[in-house]
C-alpha positions as CSV (number, residue, x, y, z in Angstrom):
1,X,241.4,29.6,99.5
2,X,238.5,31.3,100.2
3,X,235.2,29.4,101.3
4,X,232.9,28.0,98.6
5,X,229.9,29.4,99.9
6,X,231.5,32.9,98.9
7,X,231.1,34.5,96.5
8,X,233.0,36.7,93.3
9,X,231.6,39.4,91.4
10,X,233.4,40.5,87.9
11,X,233.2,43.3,85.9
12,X,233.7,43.9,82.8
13,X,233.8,47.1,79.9
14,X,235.3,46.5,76.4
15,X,236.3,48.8,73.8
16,X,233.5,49.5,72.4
17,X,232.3,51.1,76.0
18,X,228.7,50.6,75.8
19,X,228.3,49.0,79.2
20,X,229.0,47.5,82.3
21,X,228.7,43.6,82.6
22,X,228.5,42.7,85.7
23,X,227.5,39.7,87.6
24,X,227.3,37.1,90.3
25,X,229.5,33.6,90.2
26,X,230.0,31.0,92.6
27,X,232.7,28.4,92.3
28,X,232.6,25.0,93.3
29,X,235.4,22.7,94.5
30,X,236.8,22.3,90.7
31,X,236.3,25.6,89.8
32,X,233.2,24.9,87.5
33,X,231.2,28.5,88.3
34,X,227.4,28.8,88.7
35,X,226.1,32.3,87.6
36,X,224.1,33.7,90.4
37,X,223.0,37.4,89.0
38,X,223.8,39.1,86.4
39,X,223.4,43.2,85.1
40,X,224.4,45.7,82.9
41,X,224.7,48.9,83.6
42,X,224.9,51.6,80.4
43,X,227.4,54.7,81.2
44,X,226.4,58.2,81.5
45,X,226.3,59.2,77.9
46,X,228.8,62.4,78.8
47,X,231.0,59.7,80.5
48,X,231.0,57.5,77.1
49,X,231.7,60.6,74.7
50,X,235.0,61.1,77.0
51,X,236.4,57.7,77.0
52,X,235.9,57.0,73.5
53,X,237.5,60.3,72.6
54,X,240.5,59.5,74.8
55,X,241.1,56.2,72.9
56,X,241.3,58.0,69.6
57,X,245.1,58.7,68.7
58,X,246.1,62.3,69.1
59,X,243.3,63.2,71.3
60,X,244.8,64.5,75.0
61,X,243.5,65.1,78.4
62,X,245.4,67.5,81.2
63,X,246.3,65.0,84.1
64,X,243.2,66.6,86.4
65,X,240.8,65.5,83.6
66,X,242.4,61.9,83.3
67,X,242.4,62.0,87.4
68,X,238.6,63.0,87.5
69,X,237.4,60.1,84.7
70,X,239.6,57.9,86.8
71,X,236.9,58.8,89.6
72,X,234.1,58.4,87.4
73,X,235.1,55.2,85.9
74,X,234.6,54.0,89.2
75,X,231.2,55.4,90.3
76,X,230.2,53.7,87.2
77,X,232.0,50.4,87.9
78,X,230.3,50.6,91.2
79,X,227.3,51.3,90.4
80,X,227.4,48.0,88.3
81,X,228.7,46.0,91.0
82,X,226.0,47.5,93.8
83,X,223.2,46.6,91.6
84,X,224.2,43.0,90.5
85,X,225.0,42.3,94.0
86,X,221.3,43.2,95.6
87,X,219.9,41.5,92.3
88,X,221.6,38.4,93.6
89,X,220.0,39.2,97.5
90,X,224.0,39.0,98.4
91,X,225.1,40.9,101.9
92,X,228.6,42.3,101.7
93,X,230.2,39.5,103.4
94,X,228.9,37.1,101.0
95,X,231.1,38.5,98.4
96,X,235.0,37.2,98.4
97,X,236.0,39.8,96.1
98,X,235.0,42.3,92.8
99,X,237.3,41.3,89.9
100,X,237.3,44.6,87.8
101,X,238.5,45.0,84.4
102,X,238.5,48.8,84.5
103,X,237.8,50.8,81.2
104,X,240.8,50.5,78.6
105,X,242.6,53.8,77.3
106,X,245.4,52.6,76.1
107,X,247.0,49.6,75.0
108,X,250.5,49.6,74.1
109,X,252.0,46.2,74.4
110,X,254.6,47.0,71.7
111,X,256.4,49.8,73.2
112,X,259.8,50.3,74.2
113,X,257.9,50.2,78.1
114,X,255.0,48.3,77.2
115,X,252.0,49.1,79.2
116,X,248.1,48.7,79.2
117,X,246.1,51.5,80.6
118,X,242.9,50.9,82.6
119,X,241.3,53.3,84.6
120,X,238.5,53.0,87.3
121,X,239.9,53.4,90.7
122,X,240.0,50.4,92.7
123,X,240.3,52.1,95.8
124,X,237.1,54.0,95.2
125,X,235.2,50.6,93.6
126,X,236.2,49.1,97.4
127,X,234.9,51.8,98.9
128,X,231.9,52.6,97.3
129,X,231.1,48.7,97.7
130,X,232.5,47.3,100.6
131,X,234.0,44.5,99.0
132,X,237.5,43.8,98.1
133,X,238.7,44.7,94.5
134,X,241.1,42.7,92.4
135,X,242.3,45.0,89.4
136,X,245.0,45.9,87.7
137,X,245.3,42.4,85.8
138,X,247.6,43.4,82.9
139,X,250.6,44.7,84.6
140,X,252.2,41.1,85.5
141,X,251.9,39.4,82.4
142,X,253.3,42.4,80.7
143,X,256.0,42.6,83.4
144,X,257.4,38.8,82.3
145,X,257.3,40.4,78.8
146,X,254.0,39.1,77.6
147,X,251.3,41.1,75.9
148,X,248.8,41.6,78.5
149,X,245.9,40.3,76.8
150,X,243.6,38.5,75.9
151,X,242.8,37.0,79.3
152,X,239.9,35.8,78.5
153,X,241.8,32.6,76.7
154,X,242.2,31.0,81.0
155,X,238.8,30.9,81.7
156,X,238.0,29.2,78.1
157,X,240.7,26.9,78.8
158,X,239.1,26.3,82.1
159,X,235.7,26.3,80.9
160,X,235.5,25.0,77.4
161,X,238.5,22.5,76.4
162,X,237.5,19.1,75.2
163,X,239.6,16.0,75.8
164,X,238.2,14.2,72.8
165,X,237.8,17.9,69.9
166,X,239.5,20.3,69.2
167,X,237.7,23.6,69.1
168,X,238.0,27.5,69.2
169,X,236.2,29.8,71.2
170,X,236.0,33.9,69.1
171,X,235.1,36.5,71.6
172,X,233.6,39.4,69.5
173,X,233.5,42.3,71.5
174,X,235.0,45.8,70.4
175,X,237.9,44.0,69.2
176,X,237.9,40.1,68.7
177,X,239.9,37.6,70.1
178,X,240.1,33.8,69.6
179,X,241.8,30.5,71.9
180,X,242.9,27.7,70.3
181,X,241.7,24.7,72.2
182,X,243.7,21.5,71.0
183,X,242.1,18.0,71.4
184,X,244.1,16.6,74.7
185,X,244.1,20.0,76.3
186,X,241.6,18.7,79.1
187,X,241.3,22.2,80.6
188,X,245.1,22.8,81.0
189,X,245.6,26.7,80.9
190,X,249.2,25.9,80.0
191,X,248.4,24.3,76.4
192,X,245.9,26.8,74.8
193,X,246.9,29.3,72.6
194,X,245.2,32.2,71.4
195,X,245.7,36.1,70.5
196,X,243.6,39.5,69.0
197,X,242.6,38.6,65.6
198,X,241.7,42.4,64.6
199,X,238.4,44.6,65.0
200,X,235.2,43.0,65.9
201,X,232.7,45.5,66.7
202,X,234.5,48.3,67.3
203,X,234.8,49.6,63.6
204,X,231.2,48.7,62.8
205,X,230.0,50.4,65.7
206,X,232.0,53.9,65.4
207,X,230.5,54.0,61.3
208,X,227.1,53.9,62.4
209,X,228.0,55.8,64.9
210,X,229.4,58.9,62.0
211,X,227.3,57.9,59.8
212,X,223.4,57.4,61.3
213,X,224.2,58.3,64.8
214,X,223.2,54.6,66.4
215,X,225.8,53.5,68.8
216,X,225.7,49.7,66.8
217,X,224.3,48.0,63.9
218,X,221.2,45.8,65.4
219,X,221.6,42.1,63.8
220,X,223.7,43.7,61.2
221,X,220.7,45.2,59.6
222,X,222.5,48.0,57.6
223,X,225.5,46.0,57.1
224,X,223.6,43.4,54.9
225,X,222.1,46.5,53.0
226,X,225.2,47.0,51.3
227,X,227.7,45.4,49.3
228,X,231.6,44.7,50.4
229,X,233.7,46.9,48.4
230,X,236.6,44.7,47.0
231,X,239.1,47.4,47.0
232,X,238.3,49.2,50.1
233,X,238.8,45.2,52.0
234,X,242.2,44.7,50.0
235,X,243.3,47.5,51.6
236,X,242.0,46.9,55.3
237,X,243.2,43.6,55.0
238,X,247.0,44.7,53.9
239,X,247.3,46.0,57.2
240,X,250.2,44.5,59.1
241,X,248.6,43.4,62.3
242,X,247.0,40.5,60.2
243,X,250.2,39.3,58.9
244,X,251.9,39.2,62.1
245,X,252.6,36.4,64.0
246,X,250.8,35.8,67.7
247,X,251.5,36.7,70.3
248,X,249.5,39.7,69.3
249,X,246.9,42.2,71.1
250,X,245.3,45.2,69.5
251,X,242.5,48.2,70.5
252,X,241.2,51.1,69.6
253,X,244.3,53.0,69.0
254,X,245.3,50.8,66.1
255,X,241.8,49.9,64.8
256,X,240.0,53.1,65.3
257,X,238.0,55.7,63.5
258,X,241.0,57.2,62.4
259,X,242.6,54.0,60.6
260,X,239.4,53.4,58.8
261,X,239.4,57.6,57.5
262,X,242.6,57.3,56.8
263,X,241.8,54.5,53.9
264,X,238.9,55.6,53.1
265,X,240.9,58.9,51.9
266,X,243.3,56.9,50.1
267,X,240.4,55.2,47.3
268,X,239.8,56.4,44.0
269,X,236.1,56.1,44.6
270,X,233.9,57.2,47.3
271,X,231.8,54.1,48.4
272,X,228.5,54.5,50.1
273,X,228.4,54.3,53.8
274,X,226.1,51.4,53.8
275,X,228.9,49.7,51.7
276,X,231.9,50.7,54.2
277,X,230.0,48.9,56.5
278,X,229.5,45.6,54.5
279,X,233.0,45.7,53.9
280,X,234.0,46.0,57.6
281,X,231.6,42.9,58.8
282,X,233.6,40.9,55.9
283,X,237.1,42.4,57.4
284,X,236.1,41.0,60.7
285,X,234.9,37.5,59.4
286,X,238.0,37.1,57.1
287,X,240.2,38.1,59.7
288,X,239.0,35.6,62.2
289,X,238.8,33.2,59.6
290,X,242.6,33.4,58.8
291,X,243.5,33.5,62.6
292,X,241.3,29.9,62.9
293,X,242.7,28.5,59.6
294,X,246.4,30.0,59.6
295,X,247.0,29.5,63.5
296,X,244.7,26.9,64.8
297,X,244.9,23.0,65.0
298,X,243.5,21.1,61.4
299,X,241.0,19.0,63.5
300,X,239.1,21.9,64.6
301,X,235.3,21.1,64.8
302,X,233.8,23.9,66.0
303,X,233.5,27.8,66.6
304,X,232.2,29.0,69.4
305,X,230.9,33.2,69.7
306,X,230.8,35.0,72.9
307,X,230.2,38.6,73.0
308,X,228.5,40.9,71.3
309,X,229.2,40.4,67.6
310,X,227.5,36.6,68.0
311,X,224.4,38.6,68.0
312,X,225.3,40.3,64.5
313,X,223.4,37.7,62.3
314,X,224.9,39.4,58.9
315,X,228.5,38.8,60.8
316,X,227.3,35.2,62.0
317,X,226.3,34.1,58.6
318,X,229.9,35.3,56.9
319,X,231.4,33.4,59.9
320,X,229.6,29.8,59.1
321,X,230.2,30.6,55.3
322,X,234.2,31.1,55.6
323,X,234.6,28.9,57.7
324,X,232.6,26.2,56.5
325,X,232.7,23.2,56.8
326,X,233.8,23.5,60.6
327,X,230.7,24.1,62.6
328,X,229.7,28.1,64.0
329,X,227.9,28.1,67.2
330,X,228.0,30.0,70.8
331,X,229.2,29.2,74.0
332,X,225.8,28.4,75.5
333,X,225.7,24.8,74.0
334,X,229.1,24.4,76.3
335,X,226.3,25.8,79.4
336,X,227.8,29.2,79.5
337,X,225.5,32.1,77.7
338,X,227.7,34.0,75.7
339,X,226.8,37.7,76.7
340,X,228.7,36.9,79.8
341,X,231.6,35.2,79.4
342,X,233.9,38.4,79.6
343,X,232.5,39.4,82.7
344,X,232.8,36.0,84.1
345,X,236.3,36.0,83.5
346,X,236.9,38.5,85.4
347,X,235.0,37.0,88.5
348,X,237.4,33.9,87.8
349,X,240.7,36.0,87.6
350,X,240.1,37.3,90.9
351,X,239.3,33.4,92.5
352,X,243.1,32.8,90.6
353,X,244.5,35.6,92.6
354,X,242.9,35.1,95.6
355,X,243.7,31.3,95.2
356,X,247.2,32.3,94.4
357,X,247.0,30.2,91.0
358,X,247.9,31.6,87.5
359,X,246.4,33.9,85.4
360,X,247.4,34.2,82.6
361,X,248.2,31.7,79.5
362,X,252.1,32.4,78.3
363,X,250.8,30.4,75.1
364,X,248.4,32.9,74.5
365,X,250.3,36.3,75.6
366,X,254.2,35.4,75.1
367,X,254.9,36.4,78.9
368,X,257.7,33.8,80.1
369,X,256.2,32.1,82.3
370,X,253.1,31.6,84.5
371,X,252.0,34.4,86.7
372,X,249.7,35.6,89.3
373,X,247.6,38.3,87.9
374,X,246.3,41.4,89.6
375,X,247.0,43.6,92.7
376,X,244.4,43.6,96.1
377,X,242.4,46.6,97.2
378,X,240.6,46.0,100.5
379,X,237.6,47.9,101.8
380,X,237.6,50.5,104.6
381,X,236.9,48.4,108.3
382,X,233.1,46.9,108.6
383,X,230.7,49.0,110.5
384,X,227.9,47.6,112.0
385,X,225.0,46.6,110.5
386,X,227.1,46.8,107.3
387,X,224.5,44.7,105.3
């Protein structure tokens, strides 16, 4: 087990690939974390057209392009990682290890090989750093036949479980996810439950995106402009996903672009754009109000947001009123701020590995059994005066 004193940095991009989060955590003997530092780091906006285009179904890449935003997914990641480290006034040897994410491409739990594609070179990350790099998280848990994600549901367990209420925890990010936290659970990774509930930001952002060319919809602003159009949501909401039973994961490959143009095409009646996005803030508050209701314990008493999407009032609002009478709130009354709770994740994933404890929640993915996620990349040698 590494010392204490040391350090882990985690990073963290989501679907919707607007940033970097990054930042600084330090552990103590319980594994309670303190965040040190923390940073975001925007991608170069040539870098962001390329990965959202290679997430979109049908689009392809030849294997040098793929092998060059490999590269650049990296100089990004390290960027991120540099500058939260100096923000923290952290040497290199302060710093036990980088847990990265990576950026998402693909996410295929469901296939006849099931796999879940990140790219950002962790080689390069180490390099570029001089820190080890734990990456490559997915591959285990999918490997004992789970889905990979979400692995966010640990940490919450970790973090956020109540002996005395029960409570669930909705990450919003480009796709939402939610854990289950039964009364009892006392912080046992092995008794949560939790799975993808559908599209968070993701859709939301990619309309105003087409439609007013702003990369997200600030507070909800233009969402609470329109009105939800009944037949356009009966028609989101038929999907399967939402019907299915967890385990379940999702992306941008199910819930992209494309999915919402293809249903869009298939009305009678054009609606207005403002009103397309109305109706997608309601998809994503009726869907995670069906994965609370349908899946979670009865003596839930509260929600808590993390992510992005807790800062979509319009969103928040349709949240506390679905979901009423159980109280909607954030993760920082439970002393964590919710813009960083992904990223944090990722700093705890790589104390797991490097503890050699589990990673994952088979409650949560379906994998078999417990495992140990994510695969070491070391540094090149010290020189000195390495800082």
């Amino acid at each position: 087990m590494a010392s204490p004193d040391l350090h882990f940095i985690g990073l963290m991009s989501g679907t919707s690939v607007d940033a970097v989060d990054a930042l600084v955590a330090r552990f103590d003997d319980t594994g309670r974390p303190e965040i040190v530092a923390t940073h975001n780091e925007p991608p170069p906006p040539a870098l962001r057209e390329a990965l959202l285009a290679l997430s979109d179904a049908g689009t392809t890449l030849t294997l040098a392009d793929y092998g060059r935003l490999d590269q650049q997914v990296a100089d990004w990641f390290s960027d991120a990682a540099n500058a939260v480290r100096a923000r923290a006034d952290l040497a290199h040897r302060d710093i036990a290890a980088i847990g990265s994410h990576g950026q998402t491409v693909w996410h295929a739990p469901d296939d006849d090989r099931p796999f879940s594609l990140q790219i950002g070179s962790a080689a390069r990350i180490a390099a570029r750093t001089g820190c080890a790099v734990v990456s490559d998280f997915r591959s285990a848990d999918l490997a004992c036949g789970g889905q990979g994600a979400p692995l966010v549901c640990g940490l919450h367990a970790a973090l956020f479980a109540g002996p005395a209420r029960a409570r669930a925890v909705v990450n919003i990010g480009g796709i939402a996810n939610v854990t289950l936290l039964p009364a009892g659970a006392d912080r046992d990774i092995m008794q949560v439950t939790g799975f993808d509930t559908g599209p968070g930001n993701g859709l939301m952002d990619a309309w105003i995106a087409t439609c007013r060319d702003q990369s997200y919809d600030a507070d909800g602003a233009w969402a609470a402009s329109g009105r939800i159009d009944a037949a356009l949501l009966a028609q989101l909401r038929a999907d399967d996903y939402f019907a299915r039973r967890p385990p379940k994961s999702t992306g941008r490959e199910w819930f992209g672009l494309n999915w919402l143009q293809t249903h869009l095409a298939r009305l009678a009646h054009t609606p207005a754009p403002a009103d397309v996005q109305a109706t997608l803030c309601e998809l994503t508050a009726q869907s995670i109000t069906d994965a609370v209701t349908h899946f979670g314990p009865q003596d839930i008493e509260s929600i808590h947001l993390c992510g992005g999407g807790a800062h979509n009032r319009t969103l928040a609002a349709r949240l506390a009123a679905c979901l009423a009478p159980i109280r909607v709130t954030t993760t920082n009354e439970l002393g964590v701020d919710g813009d960083w709770v992904e990223a944090l994740a990722f700093a705890w994933l790589a104390r797991q590995r490097l503890a050699g404890l589990t990673g994952n929640a088979p409650g949560v993915t379906g994998a078999s059994g417990p495992a140990i996620l994510g695969g070491w990349h070391l540094p090149p040698p010290a020189r000195e005066n390495d800082a």
